[in-house]
C-alpha positions in Angstrom: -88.3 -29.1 -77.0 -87.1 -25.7 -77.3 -83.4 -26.9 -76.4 -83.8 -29.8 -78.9 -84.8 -27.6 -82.3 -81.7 -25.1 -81.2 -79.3 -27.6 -81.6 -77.2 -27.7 -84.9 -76.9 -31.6 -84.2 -80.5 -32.8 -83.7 -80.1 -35.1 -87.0 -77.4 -37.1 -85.4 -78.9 -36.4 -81.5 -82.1 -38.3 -83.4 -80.3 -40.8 -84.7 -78.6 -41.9 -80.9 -81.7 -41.8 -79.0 -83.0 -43.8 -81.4 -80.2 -46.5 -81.3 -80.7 -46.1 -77.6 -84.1 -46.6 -77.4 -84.3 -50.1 -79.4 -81.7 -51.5 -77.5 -83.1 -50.4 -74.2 -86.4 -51.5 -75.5 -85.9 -54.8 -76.8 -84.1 -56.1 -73.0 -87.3 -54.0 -70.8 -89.8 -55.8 -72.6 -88.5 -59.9 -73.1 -88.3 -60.6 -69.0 -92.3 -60.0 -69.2 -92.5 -62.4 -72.0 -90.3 -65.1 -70.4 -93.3 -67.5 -69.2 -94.5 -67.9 -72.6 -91.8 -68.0 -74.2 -90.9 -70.9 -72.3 -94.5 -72.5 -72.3 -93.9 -72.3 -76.0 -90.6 -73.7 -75.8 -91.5 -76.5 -73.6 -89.1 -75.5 -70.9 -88.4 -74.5 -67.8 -88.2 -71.1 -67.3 -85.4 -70.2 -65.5 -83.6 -72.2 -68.8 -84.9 -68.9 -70.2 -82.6 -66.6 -68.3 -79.7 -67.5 -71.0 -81.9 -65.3 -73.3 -81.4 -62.4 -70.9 -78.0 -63.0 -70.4 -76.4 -64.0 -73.2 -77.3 -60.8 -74.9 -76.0 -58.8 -72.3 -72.7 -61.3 -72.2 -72.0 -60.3 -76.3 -72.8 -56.6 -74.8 -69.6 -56.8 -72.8 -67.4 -58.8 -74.9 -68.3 -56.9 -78.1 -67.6 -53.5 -76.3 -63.7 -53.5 -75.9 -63.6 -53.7 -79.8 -66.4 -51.1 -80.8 -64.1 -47.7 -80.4 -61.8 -49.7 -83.1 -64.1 -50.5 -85.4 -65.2 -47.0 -85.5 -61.9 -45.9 -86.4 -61.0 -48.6 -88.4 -63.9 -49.2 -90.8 -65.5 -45.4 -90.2 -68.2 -45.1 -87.7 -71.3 -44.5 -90.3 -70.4 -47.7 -91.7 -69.7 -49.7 -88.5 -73.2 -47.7 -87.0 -75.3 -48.9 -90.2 -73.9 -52.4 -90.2 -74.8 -52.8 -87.0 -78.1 -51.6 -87.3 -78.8 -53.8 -90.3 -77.2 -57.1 -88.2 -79.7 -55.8 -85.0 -82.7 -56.0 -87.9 -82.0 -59.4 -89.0 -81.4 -60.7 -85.9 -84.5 -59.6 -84.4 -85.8 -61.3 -86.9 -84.4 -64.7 -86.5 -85.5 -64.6 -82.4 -89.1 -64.1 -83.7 -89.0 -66.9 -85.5 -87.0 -69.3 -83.9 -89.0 -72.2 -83.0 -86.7 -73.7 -80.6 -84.0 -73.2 -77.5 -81.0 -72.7 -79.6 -81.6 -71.2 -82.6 -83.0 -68.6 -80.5 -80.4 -68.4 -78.2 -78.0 -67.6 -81.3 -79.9 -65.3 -82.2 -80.3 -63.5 -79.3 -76.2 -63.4 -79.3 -76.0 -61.9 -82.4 -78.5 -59.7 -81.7 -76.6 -58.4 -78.5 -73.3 -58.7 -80.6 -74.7 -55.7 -82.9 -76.4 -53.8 -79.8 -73.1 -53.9 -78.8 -71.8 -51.5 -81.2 -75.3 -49.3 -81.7 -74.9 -47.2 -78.5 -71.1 -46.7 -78.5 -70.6 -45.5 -82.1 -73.7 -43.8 -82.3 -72.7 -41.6 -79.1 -69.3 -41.3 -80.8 -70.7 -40.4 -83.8 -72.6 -37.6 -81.8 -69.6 -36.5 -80.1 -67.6 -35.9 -83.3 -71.0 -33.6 -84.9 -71.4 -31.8 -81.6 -69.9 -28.8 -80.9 -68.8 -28.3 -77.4 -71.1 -25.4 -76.5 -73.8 -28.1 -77.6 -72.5 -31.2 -76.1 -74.4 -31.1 -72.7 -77.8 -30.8 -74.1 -77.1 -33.2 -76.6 -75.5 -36.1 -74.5 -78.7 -35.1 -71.9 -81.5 -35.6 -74.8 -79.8 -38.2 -76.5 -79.8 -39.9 -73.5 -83.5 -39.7 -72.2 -84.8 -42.9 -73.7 -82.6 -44.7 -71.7 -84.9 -43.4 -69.2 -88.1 -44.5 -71.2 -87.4 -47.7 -72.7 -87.2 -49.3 -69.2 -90.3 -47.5 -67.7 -92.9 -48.3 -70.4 -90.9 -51.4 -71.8 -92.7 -53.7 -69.2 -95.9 -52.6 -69.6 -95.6 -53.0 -73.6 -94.5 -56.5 -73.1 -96.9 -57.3 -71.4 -99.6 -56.1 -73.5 -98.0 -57.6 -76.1 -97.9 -61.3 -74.3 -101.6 -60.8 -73.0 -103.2 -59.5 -76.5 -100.9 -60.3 -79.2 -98.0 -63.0 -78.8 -94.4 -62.9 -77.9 -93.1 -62.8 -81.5 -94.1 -58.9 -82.0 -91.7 -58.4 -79.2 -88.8 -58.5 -82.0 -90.5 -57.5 -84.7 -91.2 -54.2 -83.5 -87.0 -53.4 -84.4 -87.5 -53.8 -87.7 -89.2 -50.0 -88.3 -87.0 -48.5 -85.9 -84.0 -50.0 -87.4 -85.4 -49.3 -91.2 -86.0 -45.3 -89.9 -82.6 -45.3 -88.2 -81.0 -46.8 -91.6 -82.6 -44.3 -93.4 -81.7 -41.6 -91.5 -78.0 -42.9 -91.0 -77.6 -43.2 -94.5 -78.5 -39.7 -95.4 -77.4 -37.7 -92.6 -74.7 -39.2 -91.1 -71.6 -37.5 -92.6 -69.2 -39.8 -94.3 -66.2 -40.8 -91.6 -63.1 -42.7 -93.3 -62.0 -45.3 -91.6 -57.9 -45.8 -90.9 -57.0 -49.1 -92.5 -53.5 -49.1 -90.5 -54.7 -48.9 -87.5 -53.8 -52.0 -85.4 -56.0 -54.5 -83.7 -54.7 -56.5 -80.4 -56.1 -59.4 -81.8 -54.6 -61.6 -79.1 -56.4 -59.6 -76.5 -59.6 -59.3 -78.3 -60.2 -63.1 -78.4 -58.9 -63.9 -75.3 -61.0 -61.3 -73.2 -63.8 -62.1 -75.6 -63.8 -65.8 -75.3 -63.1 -65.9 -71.7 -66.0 -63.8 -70.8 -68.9 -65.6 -73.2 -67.3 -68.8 -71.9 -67.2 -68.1 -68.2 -70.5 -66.1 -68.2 -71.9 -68.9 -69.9 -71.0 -71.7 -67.8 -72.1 -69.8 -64.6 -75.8 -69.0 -66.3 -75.8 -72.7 -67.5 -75.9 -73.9 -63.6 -79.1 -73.0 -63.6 -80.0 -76.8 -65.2 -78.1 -78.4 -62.0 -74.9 -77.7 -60.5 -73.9 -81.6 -60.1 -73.8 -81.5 -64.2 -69.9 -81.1 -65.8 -70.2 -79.4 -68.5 -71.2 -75.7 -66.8 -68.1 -76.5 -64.4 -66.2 -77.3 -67.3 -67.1 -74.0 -68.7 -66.3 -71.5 -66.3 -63.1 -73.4 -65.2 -62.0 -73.0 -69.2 -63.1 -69.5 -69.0 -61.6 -68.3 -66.1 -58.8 -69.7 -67.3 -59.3 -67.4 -70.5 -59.9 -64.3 -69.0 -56.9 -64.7 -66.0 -54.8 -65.2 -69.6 -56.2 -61.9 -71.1 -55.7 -60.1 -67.7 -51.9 -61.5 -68.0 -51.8 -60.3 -72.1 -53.5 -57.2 -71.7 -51.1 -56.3 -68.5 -47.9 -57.0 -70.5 -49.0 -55.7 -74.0 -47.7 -52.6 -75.3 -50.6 -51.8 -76.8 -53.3 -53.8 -75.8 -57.2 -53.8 -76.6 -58.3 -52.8 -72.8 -55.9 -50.5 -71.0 -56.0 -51.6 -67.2 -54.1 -48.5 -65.9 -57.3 -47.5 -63.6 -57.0 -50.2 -61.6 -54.1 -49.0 -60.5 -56.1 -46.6 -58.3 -57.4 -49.1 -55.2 -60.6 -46.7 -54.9 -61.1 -47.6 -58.7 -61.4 -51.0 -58.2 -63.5 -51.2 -54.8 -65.9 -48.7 -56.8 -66.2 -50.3 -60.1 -65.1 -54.4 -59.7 -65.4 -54.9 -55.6 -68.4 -54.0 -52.9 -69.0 -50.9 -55.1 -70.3 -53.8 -58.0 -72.1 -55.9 -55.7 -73.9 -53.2 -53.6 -76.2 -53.0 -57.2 -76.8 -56.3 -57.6 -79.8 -56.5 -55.6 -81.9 -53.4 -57.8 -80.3 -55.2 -60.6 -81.9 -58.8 -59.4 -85.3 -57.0 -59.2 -85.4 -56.6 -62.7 -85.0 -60.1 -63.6 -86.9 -62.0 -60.4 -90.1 -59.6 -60.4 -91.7 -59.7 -63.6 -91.7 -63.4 -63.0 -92.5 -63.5 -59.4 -95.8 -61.1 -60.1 -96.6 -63.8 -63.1 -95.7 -66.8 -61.4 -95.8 -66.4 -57.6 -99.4 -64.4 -57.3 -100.9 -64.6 -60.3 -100.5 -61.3 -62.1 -101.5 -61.0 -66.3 -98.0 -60.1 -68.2 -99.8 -56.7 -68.9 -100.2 -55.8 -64.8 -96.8 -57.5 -63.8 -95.3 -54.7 -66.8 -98.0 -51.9 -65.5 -96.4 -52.8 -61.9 -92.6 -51.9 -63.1 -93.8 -48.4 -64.0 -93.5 -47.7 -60.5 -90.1 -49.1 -60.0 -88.7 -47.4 -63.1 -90.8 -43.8 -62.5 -89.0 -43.9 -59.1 -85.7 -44.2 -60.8 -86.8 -41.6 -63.2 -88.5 -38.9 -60.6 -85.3 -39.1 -58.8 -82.5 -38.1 -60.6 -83.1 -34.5 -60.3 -82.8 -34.6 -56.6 -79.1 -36.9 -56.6 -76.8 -34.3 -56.3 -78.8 -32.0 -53.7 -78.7 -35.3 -51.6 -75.6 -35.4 -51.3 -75.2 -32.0 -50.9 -77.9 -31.5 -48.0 -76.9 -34.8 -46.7 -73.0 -35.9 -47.7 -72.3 -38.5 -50.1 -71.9 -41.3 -47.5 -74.6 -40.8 -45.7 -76.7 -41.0 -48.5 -75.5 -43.8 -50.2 -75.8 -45.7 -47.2 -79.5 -44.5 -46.6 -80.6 -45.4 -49.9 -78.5 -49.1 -50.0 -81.0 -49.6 -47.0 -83.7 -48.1 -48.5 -83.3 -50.4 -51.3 -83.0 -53.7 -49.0 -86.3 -52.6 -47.2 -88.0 -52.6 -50.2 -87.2 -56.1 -50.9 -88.2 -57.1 -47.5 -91.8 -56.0 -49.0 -91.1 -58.2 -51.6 -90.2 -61.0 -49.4 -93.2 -60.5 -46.9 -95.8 -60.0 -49.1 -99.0 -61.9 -49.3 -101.6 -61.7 -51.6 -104.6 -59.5 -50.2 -106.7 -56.6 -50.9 -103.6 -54.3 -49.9 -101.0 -56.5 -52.0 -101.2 -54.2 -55.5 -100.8 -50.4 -53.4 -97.9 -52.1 -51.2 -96.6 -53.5 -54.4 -96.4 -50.2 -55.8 -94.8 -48.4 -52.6 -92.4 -50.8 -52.6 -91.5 -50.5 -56.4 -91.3 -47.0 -55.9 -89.1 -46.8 -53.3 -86.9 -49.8 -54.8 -86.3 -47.1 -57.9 -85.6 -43.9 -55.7 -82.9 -46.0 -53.9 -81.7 -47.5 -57.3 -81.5 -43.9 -58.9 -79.2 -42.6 -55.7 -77.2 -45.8 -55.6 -76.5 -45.8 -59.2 -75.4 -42.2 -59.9 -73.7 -42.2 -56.6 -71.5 -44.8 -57.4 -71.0 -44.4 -60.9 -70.0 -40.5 -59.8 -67.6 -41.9 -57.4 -65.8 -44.0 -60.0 -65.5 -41.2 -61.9 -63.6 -39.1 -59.3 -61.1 -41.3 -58.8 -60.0 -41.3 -62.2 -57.5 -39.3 -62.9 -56.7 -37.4 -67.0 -54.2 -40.2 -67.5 -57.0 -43.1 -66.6 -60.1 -41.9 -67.9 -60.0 -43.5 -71.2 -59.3 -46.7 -70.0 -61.2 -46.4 -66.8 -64.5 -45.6 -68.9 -64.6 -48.5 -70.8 -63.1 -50.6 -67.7 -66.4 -49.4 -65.7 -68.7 -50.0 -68.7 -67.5 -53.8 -69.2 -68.4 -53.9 -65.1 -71.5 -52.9 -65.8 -72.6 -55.0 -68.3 -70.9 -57.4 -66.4 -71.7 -57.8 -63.2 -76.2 -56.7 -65.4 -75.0 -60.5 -66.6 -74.3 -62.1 -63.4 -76.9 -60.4 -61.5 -79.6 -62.1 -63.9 -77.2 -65.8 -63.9 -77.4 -65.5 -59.8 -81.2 -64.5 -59.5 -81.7 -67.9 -61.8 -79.9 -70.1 -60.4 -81.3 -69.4 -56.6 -84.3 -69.8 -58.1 -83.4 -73.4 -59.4 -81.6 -74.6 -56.4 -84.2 -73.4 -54.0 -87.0 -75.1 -56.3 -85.2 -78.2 -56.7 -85.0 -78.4 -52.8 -88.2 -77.8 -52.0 -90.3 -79.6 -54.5 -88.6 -79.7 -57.7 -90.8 -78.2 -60.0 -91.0 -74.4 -61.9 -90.4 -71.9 -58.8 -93.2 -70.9 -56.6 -93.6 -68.1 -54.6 -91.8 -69.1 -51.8 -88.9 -69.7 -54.1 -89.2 -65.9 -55.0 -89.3 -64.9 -51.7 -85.8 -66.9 -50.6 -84.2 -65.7 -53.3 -84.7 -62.1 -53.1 -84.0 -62.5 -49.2 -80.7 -64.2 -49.9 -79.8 -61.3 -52.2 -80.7 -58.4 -49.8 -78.7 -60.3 -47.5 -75.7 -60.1 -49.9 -76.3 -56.2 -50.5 -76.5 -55.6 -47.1 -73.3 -57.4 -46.5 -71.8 -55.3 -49.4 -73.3 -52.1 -47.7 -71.5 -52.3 -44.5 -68.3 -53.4 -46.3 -68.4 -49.8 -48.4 -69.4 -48.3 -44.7 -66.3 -46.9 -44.1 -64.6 -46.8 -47.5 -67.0 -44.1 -48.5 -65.9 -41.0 -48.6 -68.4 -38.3 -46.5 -67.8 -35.8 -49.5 -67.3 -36.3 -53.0 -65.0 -33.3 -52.9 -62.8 -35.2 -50.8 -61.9 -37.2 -53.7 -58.7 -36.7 -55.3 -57.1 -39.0 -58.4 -54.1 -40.9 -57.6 -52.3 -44.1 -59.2 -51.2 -47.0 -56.5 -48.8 -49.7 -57.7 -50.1 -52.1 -59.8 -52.4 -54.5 -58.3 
């Protein structure tokens, strides 16, 4: 608190965390709410996992464009637009009576998200002074932290003693508070009305990516049906032409120059990507697997999560002397397996009177390893870019985020539907749960021996250098 009242910038530090917070909070608390929503809806719920990842599919083709609009409109106005778009969007998802008006909704909504975070932390880089700028990116960044621990729980209560509407309108104070403090504190930031837009790029890596990512999440409803083939072949097809424009451009929308670096792209876009997807899965697959498979309220399935997320959380202190007592690889490797064992938990349990304590072990666990795997790999990525790359390579590893968050929510679905529909045909069970999460360990541990001996034992061993273009 004391660190917080000595900075100069704790208006605009305010005004991030709070942008951080309601986008964090609005994704932790909707998986909860899934079942109903879909009861409501009269659908399957797995259908439902388009509301998760459509959002999350605008995230990442909305991002390439946000550091543009800052400069080109001025980043109060682009900041408050988008906070006023997030509003009235949240709005329309609560009351949306049907699939697809809520679906839109949800992609607008994710469309304005989009640009909330990354001006808002721009906006707090410009205000901050450099002697400030480490406390302020650390405290500005702490609900990221929150959100996803209490999210859950909140949902759940929500779902259990209220209904799943108040989910989204619970935005519409923060986002009135945040206007109000944007608007008066936020210092007026002209935007340049000659700066140029790779429009080509834009809509082609834009396009491609909601039309791929779409397709692969719509598989869910059968993968003998055309029209989800249909889309990912015409997205692909998109995003190979953006990787072709954006390659050739002088000036394009996306720089590619850090994938130069082959490290870059195992860490970021190969096994580096995939050895998260199973902590990612978890996110998706639990909260319905508690609900559906044995039986938990929406309130216990989101008390539950606490213990995956305070994991994550009581962790992150003790990353870096990890790797310092222990080396980097060795590490990373211990805490991918760490990770997988958890799930085996998962995949073994049976309800009981030990079933809630070995839940909670196992959720704990599952966030330590998620904490060390994340951080480590992200902090690898980041060593291997060199001054040159950084630019680029930042928002190159951010669209792989929000990326690969997309698929690892589309994949988690649609084992879900394909092991249901061979078994019995229904809404999953918990034997559904259990294949599904075991067929995803199986792919981390997979990506885990591939990193084996890619890893460096040392962080410090890791020195920037471009490779011919891939």
């Amino acid at each position: 608190m004391r660190r917080f009242m000595a900075l100069r910038s704790r208006d605009m530090v305010l005004i991030t965390a709070g942008a951080m917070f309601m986008a964090q909070l609005d994704g932790a608390v909707l998986v909860i709410a899934l079942p109903h929503i879909a009861q409501d809806f009269g659908l399957p719920v797995v259908s439902l996992s388009l509301a998760v990842t459509i959002y999350l599919t605008m995230l990442v083709a909305v991002l390439p464009v946000s550091g543009w609009a800052a400069d080109r409109f001025g980043a109060k106005r682009v900041f408050l637009t988008a906070t006023l778009g997030f509003a009235v969007f949240s709005l329309a998802c609560a009351v949306s009576g049907s699939f697809w008006p809520f679906i839109i909704s949800r992609a607008l909504q994710g469309a304005c998200a989009a640009l909330l975070a990354p001006v808002g932390r721009l906006i707090l880089l410009r205000e901050t002074s450099k002697d400030e700028l480490v406390d302020a990116l650390a405290i500005a960044a702490m609900p990221m932290l929150i959100a996803p621990t209490f999210g859950p729980s909140l949902g759940g209560f929500i779902v259990d003693f209220a209904s799943w509407e108040l989910i989204f309108l619970l935005n519409l104070p923060i986002s009135a508070l945040l206007l109000t403090m944007g608007w008066r504190r936020i210092p007026a930031m002209k935007g340049d009305s000659t700066l140029p837009l790779d429009k080509k790029g834009a809509l082609l890596l834009s396009a491609g990516l909601i039309i791929l990512l779409t397709g692969f999440d719509r598989l869910v409803g059968g993968i003998a049906h055309p029209l989800p083939w249909a889309l990912v072949t015409a997205g692909s097809v998109l995003f190979a032409a953006a990787v072709f424009h954006l390659r050739s451009h002088p000036a394009p929308i996306v720089r590619l120059d850090a994938l130069r670096n082959p490290a870059f792209r195992t860490t970021a876009w190969g096994a580096g990507a995939v050895i998260r997807l199973p902590a990612r899965a978890v996110l998706f697959a639990l909260p319905l697997m508690f609900q559906m498979g044995f039986g938990f309220s929406p309130f216990v399935a989101g008390l539950l999560l606490i213990a995956l997320n305070g994991g994550d959380f009581v962790a992150k202190p003790w990353v870096k002397p990890a790797f310092d007592r222990f080396g980097y690889r060795a590490t990373m490797v211990a805490s991918s397996l760490a990770g997988l064992v958890a799930m085996a938990v998962f995949v073994l349990a049976t309800p009981g009177p030990v079933l809630l304590p070995l839940l909670v072990g196992a959720l704990f666990l599952s966030g330590i390893a998620r904490s060390l795997v994340f951080t480590g790999m992200s902090s690898l990525t980041y060593a291997t870019l060199s001054q040159q790359t950084m630019t680029s390579g930042n928002v190159l590893a951010s669209m792989s985020m929000q990326l690969f968050n997309t698929l690892s929510v589309s994949i988690t679905a649609l084992l879900l539907s394909l092991f249901a529909g061979m078994a019995h045909g229904g809404e999953p069970v918990l034997a559904d749960y259990r294949y599904t999460l075991g067929t995803i360990a199986l792919i981390g541990l997979a990506s885990t021996l591939m990193l084996y001996r890619k890893l460096p034992h040392d962080l410090h061993e890791v020195h920037p250098k471009a490779s011919p273009r891939p």
